[in-house]
C-alpha positions as CSV (number, residue, x, y, z in Angstrom):
1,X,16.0,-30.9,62.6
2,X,16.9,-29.7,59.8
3,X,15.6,-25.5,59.7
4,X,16.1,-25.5,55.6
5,X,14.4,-28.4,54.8
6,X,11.6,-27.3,57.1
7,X,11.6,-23.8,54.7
8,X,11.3,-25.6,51.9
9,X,8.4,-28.0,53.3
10,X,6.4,-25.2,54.4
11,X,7.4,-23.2,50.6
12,X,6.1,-26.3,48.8
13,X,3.1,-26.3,51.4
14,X,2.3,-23.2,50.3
15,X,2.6,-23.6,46.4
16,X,0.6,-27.0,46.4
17,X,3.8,-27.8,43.5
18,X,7.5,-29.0,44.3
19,X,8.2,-27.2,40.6
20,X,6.8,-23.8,41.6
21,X,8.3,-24.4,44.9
22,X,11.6,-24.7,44.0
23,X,11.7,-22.1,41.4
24,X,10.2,-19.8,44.3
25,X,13.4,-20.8,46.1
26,X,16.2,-20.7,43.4
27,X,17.2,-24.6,44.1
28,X,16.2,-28.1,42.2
29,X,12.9,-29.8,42.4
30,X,14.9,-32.7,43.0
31,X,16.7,-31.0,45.5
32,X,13.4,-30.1,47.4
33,X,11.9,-33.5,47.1
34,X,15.4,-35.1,49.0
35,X,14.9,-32.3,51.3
36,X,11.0,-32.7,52.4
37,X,12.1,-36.7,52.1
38,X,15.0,-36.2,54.9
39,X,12.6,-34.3,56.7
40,X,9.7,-36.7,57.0
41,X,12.5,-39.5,57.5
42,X,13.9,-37.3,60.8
43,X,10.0,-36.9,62.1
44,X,9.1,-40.4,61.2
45,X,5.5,-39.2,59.8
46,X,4.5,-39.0,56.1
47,X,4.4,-34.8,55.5
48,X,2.7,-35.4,52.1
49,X,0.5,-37.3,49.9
50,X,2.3,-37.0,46.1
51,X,0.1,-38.9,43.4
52,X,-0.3,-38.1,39.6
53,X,-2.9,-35.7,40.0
54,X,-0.6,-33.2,42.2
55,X,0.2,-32.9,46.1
56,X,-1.8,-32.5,49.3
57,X,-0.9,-32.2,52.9
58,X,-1.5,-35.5,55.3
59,X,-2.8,-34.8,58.7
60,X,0.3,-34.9,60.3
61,X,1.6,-32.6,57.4
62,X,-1.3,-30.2,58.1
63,X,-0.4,-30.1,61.7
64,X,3.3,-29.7,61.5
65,X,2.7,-26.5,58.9
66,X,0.4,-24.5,61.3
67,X,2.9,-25.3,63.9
68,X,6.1,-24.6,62.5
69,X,4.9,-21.9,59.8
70,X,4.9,-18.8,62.6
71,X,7.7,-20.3,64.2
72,X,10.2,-19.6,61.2
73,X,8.4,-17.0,60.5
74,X,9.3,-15.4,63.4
75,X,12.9,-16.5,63.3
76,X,12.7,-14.8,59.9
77,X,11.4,-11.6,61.3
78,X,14.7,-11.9,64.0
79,X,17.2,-12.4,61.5
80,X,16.0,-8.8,59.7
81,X,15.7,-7.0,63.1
82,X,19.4,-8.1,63.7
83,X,20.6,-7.5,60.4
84,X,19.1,-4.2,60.8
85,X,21.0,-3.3,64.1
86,X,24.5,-4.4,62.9
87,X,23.9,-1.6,59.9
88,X,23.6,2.0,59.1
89,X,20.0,3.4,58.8
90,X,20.1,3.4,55.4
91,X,16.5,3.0,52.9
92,X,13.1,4.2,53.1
93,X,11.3,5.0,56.2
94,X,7.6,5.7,55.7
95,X,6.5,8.4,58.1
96,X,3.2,10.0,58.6
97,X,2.5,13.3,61.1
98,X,-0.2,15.8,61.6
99,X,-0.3,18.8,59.0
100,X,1.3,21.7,60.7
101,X,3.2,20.1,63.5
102,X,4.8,18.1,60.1
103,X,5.6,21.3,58.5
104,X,6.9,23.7,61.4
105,X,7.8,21.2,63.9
106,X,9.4,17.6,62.4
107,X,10.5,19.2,59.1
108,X,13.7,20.7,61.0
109,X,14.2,17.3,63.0
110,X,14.1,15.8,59.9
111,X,16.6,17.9,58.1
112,X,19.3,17.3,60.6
113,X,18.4,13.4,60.7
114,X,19.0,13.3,57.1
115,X,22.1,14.9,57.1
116,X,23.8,12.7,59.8
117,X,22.2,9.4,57.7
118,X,22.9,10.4,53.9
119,X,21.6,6.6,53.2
120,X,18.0,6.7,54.4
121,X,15.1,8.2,52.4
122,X,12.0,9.6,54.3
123,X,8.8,9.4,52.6
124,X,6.8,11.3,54.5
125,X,2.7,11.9,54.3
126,X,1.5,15.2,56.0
127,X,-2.1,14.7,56.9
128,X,-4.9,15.6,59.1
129,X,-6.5,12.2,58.4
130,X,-5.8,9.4,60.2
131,X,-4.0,7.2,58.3
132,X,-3.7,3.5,58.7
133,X,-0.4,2.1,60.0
134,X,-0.1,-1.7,59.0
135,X,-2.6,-1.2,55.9
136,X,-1.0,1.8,54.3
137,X,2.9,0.6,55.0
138,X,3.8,3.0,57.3
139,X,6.8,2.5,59.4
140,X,5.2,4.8,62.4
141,X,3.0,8.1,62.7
142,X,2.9,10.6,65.2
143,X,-0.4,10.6,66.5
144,X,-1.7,12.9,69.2
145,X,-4.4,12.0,71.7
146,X,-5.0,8.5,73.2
147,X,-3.5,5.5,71.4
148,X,-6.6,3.2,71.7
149,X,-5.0,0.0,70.1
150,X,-2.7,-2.1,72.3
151,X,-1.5,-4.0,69.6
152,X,0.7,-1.4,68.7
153,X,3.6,0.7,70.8
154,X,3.2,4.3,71.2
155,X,6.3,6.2,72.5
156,X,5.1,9.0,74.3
157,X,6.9,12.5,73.4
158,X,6.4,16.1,74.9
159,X,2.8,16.8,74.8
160,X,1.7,19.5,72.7
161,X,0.8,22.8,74.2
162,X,-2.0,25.4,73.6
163,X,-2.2,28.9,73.1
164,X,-5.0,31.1,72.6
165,X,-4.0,34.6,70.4
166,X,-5.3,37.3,68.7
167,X,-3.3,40.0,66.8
168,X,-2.8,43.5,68.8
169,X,-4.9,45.3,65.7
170,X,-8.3,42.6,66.6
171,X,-7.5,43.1,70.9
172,X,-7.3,47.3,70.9
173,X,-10.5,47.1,68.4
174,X,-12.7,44.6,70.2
175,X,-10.5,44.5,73.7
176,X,-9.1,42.0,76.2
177,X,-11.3,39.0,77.3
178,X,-10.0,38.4,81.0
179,X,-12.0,35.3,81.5
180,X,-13.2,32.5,78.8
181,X,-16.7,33.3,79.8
182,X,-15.9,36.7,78.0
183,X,-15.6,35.3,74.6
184,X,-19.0,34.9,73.8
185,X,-18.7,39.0,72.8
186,X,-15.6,37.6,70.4
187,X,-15.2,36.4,66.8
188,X,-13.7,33.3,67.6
189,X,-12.7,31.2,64.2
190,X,-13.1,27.6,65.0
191,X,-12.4,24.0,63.0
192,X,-14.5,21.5,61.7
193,X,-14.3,18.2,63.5
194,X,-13.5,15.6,61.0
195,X,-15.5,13.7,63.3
196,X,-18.5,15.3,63.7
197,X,-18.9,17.6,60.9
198,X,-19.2,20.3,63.5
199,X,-16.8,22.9,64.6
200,X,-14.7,22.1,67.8
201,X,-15.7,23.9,71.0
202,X,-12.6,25.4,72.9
203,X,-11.4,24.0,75.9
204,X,-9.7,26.0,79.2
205,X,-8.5,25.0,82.5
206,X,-9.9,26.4,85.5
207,X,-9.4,25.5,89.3
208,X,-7.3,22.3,88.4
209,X,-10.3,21.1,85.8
210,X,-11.2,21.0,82.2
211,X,-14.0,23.0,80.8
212,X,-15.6,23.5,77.2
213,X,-16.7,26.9,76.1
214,X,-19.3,27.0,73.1
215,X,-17.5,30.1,71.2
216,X,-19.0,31.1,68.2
217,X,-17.0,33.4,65.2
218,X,-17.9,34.0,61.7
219,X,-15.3,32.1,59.9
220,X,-14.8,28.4,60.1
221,X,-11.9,25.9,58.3
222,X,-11.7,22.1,57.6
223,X,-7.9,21.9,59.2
224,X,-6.0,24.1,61.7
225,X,-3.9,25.5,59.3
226,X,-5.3,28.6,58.4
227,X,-5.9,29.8,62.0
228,X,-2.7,31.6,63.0
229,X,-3.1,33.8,59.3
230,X,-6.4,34.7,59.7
231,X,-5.5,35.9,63.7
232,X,-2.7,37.8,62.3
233,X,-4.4,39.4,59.7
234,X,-6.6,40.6,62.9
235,X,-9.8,38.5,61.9
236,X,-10.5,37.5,65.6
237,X,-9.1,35.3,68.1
238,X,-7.6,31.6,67.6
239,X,-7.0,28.8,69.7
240,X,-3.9,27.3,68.1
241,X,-0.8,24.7,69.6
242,X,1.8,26.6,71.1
243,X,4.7,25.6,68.5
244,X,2.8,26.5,65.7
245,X,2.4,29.9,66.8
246,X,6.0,30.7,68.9
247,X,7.0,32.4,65.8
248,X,4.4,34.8,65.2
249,X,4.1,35.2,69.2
250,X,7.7,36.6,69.2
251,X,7.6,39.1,66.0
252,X,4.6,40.6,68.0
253,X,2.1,39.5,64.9
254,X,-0.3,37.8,67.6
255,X,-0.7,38.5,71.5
256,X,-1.4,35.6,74.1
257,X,-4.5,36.2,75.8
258,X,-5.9,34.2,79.0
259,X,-3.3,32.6,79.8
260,X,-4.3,31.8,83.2
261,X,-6.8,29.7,81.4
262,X,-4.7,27.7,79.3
263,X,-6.2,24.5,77.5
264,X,-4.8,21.3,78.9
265,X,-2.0,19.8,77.0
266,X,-2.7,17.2,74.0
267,X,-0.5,13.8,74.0
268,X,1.7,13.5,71.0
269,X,2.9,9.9,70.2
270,X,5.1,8.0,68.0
271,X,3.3,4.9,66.9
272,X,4.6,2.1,65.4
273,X,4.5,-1.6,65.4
274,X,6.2,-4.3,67.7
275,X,7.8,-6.1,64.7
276,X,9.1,-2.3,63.6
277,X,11.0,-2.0,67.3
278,X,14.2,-3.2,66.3
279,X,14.3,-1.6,63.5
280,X,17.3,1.0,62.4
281,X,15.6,3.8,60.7
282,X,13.0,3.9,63.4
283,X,15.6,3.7,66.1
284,X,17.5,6.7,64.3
285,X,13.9,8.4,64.1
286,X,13.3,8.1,67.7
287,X,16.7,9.3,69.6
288,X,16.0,12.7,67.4
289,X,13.0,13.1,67.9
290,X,13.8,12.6,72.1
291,X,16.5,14.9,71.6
292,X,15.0,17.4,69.9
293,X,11.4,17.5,70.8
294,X,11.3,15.8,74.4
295,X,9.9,12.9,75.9
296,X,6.4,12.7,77.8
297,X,7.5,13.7,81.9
């Protein structure tokens, strides 16, 4: 069978013209019209009713369109995957990542993956929200937590670790909780869920399992950013992801407290769909990211 004319059948399907078909295509109507003919010849059904008030599909044509249009799509869809292996990452890979683990964490992975690929372009979104992968064009997101769609892949990285601080000026005013229990004497500063409109309790491990303690503090923020510069401006005490705060933790700015009570670690993903697999830029994307920040154990 022959795969062009079977292209052009399903482009002049599509277009309900052979003239808007096979400008669509950069060839002839009269080469389209030989084509579609050779075609229906080889399957020895009629594809297509042609009269002088336009075209319409027969029921055989019908039949062999819903069959045969995902087919070539998907051969399609092959051909770019492959075409993408054989080159250089090169062009624009749309990327999406929480806020602060954008800014402190990816932004020096990125730097160096841009540097060994002058020819690709990321255009990258740094956002609390969660954005929409297919709908909004995005190559992949990181996404922490549980991916809850199976239709797309989620390559699990290092999970993200949690500290809780306060700066050495806020623990010699107020002292040193030695138990969670003990924070309800605290100013604990605390985030809106952008789920619930209410701020997030704090969670701790203790004896092997998870518990929530309903802290309470006089300042609370929309996002997580502004946590670790209100802690070190001694405000009170912040519960904050390790990386974001290894910094600040290491000048002496803020001082780990309970850490026999740490919170349990949050999965970090990289999600992106099956058709993106394949793909060059993402491939480049992943390999750094596994190099640099760590896969899942």
């Amino acid at each position: 069978m022959d795969l062009n004319a079977v292209r052009q059948f399903l482009k002049v399907a599509e277009c309900q013209s052979f003239t808007e078909a096979a400008v669509q295509l950069g060839v002839t109507q009269s080469g389209v019209s030989r084509a579609i003919g050779r075609l229906e010849q080889q399957l020895g059904v009629r594809l297509l009713h042609r009269n002088t008030r336009g075209l319409s599909l027969t029921p055989d044509g019908m039949l062999f369109y819903e069959r045969s249009a995902p087919l070539v799509g998907g051969l399609e869809e092959l051909r770019r995957q492959l075409q993408e292996r054989r080159c250089s990452p090169s062009g624009v890979l749309k990327l999406s990542a929480p806020s602060a683990f954008g800014r402190v964490a990816l932004m020096p992975i990125l730097a160096r993956l841009l540097e060994r690929h002058p020819q690709l372009q990321v255009d990258m979104v740094m956002t609390d929200r969660m954005v929409e992968l297919v709908d909004e064009g995005f190559d992949a997101v990181l996404r922490t937590g549980t991916i809850g769609d199976q239709r797309l892949i989620a390559r699990p990285l290092a999970p993200l670790d949690w500290v809780t601080i306060a700066s050495p000026d806020y623990l010699s005013r107020r002292g040193i909780p030695g138990h969670p229990r003990e924070l309800v004497a605290h100013n604990c500063l605390r985030v809106r869920s952008q789920h619930t409109g209410r701020p997030d309790n704090w969670c701790f491990s203790e004896s092997g399992r998870t518990c929530e303690v309903d802290v309470d503090g006089n300042l609370v923020f929309d996002h997580g950013d502004p946590l670790l510069d209100a802690a070190r401006q001694g405000v009170g005490i912040v519960q904050v992801m390790a990386f974001y705060a290894r910094e600040a933790l290491a000048r002496g700015e803020v001082q780990a407290i309970l850490v026999d009570h740490t919170r349990p670690a949050h999965p970090l993903s990289l999600v992106y769909q099956p058709s993106r697999q394949h793909s060059a830029k993402l491939q480049v994307l992943k390999d750094a990211l596994l190099q640099d920040w760590g896969a899942a154990e």
